[in-house]
C-alpha positions in Angstrom: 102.9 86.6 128.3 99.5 86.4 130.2 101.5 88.0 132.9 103.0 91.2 131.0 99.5 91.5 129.0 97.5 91.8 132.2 99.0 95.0 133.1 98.0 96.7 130.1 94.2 96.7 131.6 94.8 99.5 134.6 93.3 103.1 135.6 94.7 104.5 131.8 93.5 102.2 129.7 90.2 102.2 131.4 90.7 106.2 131.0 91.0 106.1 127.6 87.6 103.7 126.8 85.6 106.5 128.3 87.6 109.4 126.4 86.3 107.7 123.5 82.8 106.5 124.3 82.4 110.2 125.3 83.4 111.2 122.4 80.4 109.7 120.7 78.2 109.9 123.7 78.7 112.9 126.0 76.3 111.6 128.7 78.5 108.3 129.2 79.5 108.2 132.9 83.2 108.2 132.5 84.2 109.2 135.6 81.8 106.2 137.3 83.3 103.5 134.7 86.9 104.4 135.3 86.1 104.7 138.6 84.7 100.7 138.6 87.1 99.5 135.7 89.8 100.2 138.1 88.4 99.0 141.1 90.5 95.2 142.2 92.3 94.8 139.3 95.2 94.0 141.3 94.0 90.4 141.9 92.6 89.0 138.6 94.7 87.9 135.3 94.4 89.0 132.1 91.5 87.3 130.9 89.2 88.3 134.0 90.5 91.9 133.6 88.9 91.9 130.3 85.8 90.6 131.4 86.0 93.4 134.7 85.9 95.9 132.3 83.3 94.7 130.3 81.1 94.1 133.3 81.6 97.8 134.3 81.3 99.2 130.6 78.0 97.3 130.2 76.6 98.9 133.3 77.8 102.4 132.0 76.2 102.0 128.8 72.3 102.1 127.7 70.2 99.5 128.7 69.3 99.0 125.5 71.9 96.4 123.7 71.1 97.0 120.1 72.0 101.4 121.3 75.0 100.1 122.9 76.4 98.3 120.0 75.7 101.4 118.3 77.6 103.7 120.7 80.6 100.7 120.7 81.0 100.8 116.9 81.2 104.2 116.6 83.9 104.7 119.2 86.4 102.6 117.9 89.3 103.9 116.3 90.5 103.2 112.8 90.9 99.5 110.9 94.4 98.7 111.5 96.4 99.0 108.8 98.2 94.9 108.8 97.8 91.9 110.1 100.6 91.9 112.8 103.3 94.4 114.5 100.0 96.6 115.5 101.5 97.1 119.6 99.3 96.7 122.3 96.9 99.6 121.9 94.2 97.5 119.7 94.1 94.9 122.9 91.8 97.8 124.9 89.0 96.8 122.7 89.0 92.9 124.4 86.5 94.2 126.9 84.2 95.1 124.0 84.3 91.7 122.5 83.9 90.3 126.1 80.9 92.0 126.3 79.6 91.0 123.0 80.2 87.4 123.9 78.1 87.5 127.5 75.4 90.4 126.6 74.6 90.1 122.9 74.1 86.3 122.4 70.2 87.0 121.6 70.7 89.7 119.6 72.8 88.2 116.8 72.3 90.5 113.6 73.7 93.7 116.3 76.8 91.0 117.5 77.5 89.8 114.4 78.2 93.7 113.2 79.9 94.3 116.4 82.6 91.5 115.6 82.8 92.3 112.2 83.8 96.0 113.3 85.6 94.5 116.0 87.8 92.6 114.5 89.2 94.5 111.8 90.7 96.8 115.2 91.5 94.0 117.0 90.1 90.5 116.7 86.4 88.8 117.5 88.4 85.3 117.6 87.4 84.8 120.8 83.6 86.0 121.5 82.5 84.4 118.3 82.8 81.4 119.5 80.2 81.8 122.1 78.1 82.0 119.0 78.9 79.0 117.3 78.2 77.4 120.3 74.7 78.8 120.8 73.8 79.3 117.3 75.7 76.7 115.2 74.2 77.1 111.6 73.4 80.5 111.1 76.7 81.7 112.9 78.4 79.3 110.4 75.9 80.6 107.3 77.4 84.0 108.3 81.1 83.1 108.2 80.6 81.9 105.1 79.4 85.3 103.4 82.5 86.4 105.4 85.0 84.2 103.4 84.8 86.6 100.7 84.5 90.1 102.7 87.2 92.8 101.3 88.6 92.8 104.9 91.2 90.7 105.3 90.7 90.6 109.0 87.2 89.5 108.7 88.4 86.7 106.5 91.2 85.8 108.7 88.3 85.7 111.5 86.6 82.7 109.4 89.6 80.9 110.4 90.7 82.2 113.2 87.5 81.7 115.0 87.0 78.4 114.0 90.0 77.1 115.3 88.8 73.8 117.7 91.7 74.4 120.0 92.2 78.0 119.9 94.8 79.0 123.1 92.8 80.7 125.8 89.7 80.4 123.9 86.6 78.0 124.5 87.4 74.3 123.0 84.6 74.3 120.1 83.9 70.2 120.8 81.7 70.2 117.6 84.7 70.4 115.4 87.1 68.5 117.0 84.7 65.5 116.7 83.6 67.0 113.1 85.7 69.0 111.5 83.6 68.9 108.5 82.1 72.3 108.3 85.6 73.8 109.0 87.3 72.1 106.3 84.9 73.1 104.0 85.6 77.2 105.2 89.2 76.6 105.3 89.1 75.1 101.3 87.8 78.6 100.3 90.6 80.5 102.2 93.7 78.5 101.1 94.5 80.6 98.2 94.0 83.9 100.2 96.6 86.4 99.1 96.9 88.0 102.7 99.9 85.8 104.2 97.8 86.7 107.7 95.0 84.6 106.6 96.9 81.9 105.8 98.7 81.7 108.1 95.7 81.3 110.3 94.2 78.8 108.0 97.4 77.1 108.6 97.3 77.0 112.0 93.6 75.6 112.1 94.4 72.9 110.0 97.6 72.5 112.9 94.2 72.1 115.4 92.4 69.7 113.5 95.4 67.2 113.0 95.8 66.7 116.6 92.0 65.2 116.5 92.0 63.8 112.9 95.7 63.5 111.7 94.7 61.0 108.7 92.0 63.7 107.4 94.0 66.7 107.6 96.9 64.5 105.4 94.4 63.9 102.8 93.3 67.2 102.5 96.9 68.5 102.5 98.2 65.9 100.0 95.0 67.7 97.9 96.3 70.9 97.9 99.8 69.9 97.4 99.2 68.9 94.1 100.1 71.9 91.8 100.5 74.3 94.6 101.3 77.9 94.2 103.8 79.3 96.7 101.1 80.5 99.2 99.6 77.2 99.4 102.7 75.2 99.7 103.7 77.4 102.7 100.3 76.9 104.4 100.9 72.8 104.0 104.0 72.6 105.5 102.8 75.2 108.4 99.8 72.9 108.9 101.4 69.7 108.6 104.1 70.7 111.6 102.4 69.1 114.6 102.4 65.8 112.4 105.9 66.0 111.0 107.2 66.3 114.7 105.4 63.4 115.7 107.2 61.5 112.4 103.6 60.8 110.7 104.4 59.6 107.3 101.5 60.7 105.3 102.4 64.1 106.5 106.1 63.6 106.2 105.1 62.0 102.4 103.1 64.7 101.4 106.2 67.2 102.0 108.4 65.3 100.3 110.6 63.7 103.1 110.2 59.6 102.0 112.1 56.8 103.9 115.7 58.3 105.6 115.9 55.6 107.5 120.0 55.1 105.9 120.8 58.5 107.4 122.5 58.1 110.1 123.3 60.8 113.1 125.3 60.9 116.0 125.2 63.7 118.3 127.2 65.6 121.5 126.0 67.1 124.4 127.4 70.1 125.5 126.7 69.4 129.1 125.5 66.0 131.5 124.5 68.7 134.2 122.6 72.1 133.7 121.0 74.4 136.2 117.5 75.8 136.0 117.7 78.6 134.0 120.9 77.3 132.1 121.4 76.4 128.3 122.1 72.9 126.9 124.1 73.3 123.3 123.4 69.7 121.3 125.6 69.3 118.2 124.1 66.7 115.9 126.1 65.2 112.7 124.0 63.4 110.0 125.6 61.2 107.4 123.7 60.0 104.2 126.0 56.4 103.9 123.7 55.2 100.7 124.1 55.6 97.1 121.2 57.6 96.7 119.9 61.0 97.7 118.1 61.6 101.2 115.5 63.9 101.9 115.1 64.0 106.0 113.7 66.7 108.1 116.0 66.8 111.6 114.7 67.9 114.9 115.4 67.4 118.6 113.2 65.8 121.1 114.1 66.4 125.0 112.1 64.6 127.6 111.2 67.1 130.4 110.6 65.9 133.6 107.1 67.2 135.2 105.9 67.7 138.5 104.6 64.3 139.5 108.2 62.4 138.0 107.0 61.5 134.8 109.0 62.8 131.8 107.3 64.1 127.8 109.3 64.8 124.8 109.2 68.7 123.5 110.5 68.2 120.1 112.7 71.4 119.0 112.5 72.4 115.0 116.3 71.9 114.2 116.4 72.1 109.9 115.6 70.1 107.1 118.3 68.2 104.9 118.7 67.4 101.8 121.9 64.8 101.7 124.1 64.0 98.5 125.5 60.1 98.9 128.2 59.9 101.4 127.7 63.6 102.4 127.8 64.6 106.3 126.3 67.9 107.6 127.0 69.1 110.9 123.8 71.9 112.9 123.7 72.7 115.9 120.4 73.5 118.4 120.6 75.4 121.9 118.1 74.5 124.4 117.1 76.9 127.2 115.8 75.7 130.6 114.5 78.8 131.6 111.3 79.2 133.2 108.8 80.1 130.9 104.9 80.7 131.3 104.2 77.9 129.2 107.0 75.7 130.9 108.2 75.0 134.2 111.1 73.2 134.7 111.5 70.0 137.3 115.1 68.8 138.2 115.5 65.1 137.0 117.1 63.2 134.1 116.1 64.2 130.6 116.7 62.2 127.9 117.8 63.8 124.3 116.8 61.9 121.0 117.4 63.3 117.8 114.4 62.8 115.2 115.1 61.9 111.8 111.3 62.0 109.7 110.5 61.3 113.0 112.3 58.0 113.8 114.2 58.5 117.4 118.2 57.9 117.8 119.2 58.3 121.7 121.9 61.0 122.2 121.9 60.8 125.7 120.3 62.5 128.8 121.3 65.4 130.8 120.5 66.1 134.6 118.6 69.2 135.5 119.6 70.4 138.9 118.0 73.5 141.0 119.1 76.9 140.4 121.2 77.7 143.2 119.7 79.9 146.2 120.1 83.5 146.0 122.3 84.6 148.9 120.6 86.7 151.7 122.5 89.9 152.0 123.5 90.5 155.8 121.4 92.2 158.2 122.3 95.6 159.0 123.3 96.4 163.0 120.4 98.7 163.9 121.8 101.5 166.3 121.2 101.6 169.7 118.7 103.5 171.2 120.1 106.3 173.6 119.9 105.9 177.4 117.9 107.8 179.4 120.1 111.3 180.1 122.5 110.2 177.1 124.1 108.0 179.3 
C-alpha cells in the first residue's frame, strides 16, 4: 500500500499545494517550493515524502508560525463530505499535518485549530499524537471538548488519535500501560451515530485489548447489556483480536459459550503450493449433542518466517449457529501471495481450524519457491562490416 501511496507525493501534487497557497497568498514562492518539494523524491517512502514536503512548505511559508497556520487553513479545500470512499486527493494535505506535528508543538491553541481544520479534509490522526506526548493533559482536556464537536471527523479524531497502536503512527506508551484516560473518551463516543466513528472507537478498543485483554472484556460485557444495534456492532468489531485468540470472556460476552461437542474435520485442497499460489481448505463442523451450539469458526495457518520459526495468521471463516446433529459444510481460500504486510518463506505450514478458539489439526501444506522466470534468448547482434565491405 505504502508503495502505491508514495507516488502520489511527486512534481503535481507538489504543483497543486502552491496553486492553492497562492491562492490565498500571492507572494508564496511557488515556483521555489515545487521546485524543492520535488527535489529526491525518488529515494524516500511515503512517510518521509510527507515530511520532504513539509520541510520545504515550512521554508516557503512566513516565519511566523501562528501567520502560517493562518495561510494553511485558509487554503484547504472543502470538509469532505463522508467518512470513507474520499480517493486520494485529501492525502496532499499530510504534509500540512507533518508540519504541524514538528513546527507548532509550542504553539498549541494555533495547532490544535490547524488539526481540527485538518482533519475534517483529511485526518490529524497522526500529528496529534506528538501532542499528547508533549502535552498530555491539556491535549487530552481538548479532545474532550472535541467528543461533542458537530464534526464527525473531529469526533472520530478523539478516537482515532488516541489509538495506542495506531499503524504507522507513534506508539502512545502512556496508554498502552494506562488505558484509563482513553476508556473514559471512548465511553462518550460509543453511541455515536456516525458508523465512521465507531468504527474507529472500535478499533481502539481492538488496540487496547492486545495490552489489557481482561479490561477491554469488562468494559465490552458493560456495553453489551441492552445494546442498541450501533453498539453491538462496535463490541464484536472490538472484541475480534480476542475472539481469534479464543479468549472466553470475549468469546462470552458475544454469545459463543462452551462448543467444545462440535466437532470438525477438514480437507486440504493441496500438500504443495507455490509462492504466489492459493490453498482452498474445506472445513465440515458437526454439532453431535442434544443441544444447540453457538461457535464462531476460523482458520489458523502457521507461516513460516525468515529465521525458520513458524506463527499462526488466523483467517475470519463464519460464525455458526448448529441445531443437534446438524453438519454445515464452508469453505476459506488462502492466498500466498506476496503482500506488503506479508512475505512468504518456503517451509511446512501447519493448518488448524479454530472452534471459539480451541485448535483441531487439519494438516500442513509445503510452500515451495515460485519458479524462476525464464530468461528470454539473447539476440545475435549483426556483424560489423569489414573494412571495404569485404
Amino acid at each position: 500500500m505504502a508503495e502505491q501511496l508514495k507516488h502520489f507525493f511527486d512534481e503535481v501534487c507538489a504543483q497543486r499545494i502552491a496553486d492553492e497557497l497562492s491562492a490565498v497568498w500571492p507572494r508564496f514562492p511557488g515556483r521555489a517550493f515545487v521546485a524543492e518539494a520535488s527535489q529526491g523524491l525518488e529515494e524516500l517512502e511515503l512517510l518521509d515524502r510527507g515530511r520532504h514536503f513539509a520541510h520545504a512548505l515550512r521554508r516557503a511559508l512566513p516565519e511566523d508560525y501562528e501567520e502560517t497556520v493562518d495561510l494553511l487553513v485558509r487554503s484547504l479545500g472543502p470538509v469532505l463530505p463522508g467518512g470513507e470512499g474520499n480517493g486520494m486527493a485529501p492525502f496532499r494535505y499530510l504534509p500540512h499535518t507533518v508540519l504541524v506535528a514538528e513546527y507548532g508543538l509550542e504553539h498549541f491553541g494555533a495547532s490544535m485549530r490547524a488539526q481540527h481544520a485538518l482533519t475534517q479534509r483529511f485526518s490529524a490522526e497522526f500529528s496529534i499524537r506528538a501532542f499528547l506526548v508533549r502535552h498530555p493533559e491539556r491535549t487530552l482536556r481538548r479532545l474532550q471538548a472535541w467528543v461533542e464537536d458537530p464534526s464527525f471527523h473531529v469526533r472520530r479524531l478523539v478516537s482515532e488519535g488516541t489509538r495506542p497502536r495506531l499503524p504507522w503512527a507513534l506508539r502512545l506508551r502512556a496508554f498502552q500501560e494506562d488505558p484509563t484516560p482513553v476508556l473514559g473518551l471512548l465511553e462518550r463516543l460509543k453511541d455515536d451515530p456516525e458508523r465512521y466513528v465507531q468504527r474507529s472507537v472500535a478499533n481502539n478498543l481492538n488496540d487496547i485489548s492486545k495490552d489489557h485483554p481482561e479490561r477491554v472484556v469488562e468494559v465490552c460485557a458493560r456495553w453489551s447489556e441492552g445494546a442498541p444495534e450501533g453498539r453491538a456492532w462496535l463490541v464484536g468489531h472490538g472484541l475480534r483480536t480476542l475472539v481469534k485468540r479464543g479468549h472466553p470472556g470475549a468469546l462470552a460476552v458475544l454469545g459463543f459459550r462452551g462448543g467444545s461437542g462440535v466437532e470438525v474435520q477438514g480437507h486440504l485442497s493441496a500438500r504443495r503450493v507455490r509462492i504466489g499460489g492459493t490453498l482452498d481448505v474445506t472445513l465440515e463442523a458437526h454439532n453431535p449433542t442434544t443441544r444447540r451450539q453457538r461457535v464462531v469458526l476460523d482458520l489458523a495457518v502457521h507461516f513460516v518466517k525468515a529465521r525458520g520459526d513458524a506463527r499462526p495468521k488466523v483467517f475470519k471463516v463464519r460464525p455458526l449457529e448448529l441445531a443437534p446433529g446438524e453438519r454445515v459444510r464452508v469453505q476459506k481460500r488462502v492466498a500466498f501471495r506476496e503482500m506488503t504486510t506479508r512475505t512468504h518463506h518456503p517451509g511446512v505450514h501447519r493448518v488448524e481450524a479454530l472452534v471459539n478458539g480451541r485448535a483441531v489439526a487439519l494438516g500442513e501444506v509445503v510452500l515451495v519457491p515460485a519458479p524462476a522466470l525464464p530468461v528470454p534468448p539473447r539476440r545475435a547482434l549483426p556483424r560489423p562490416p569489414t573494412p571495404g565491405g569485404r
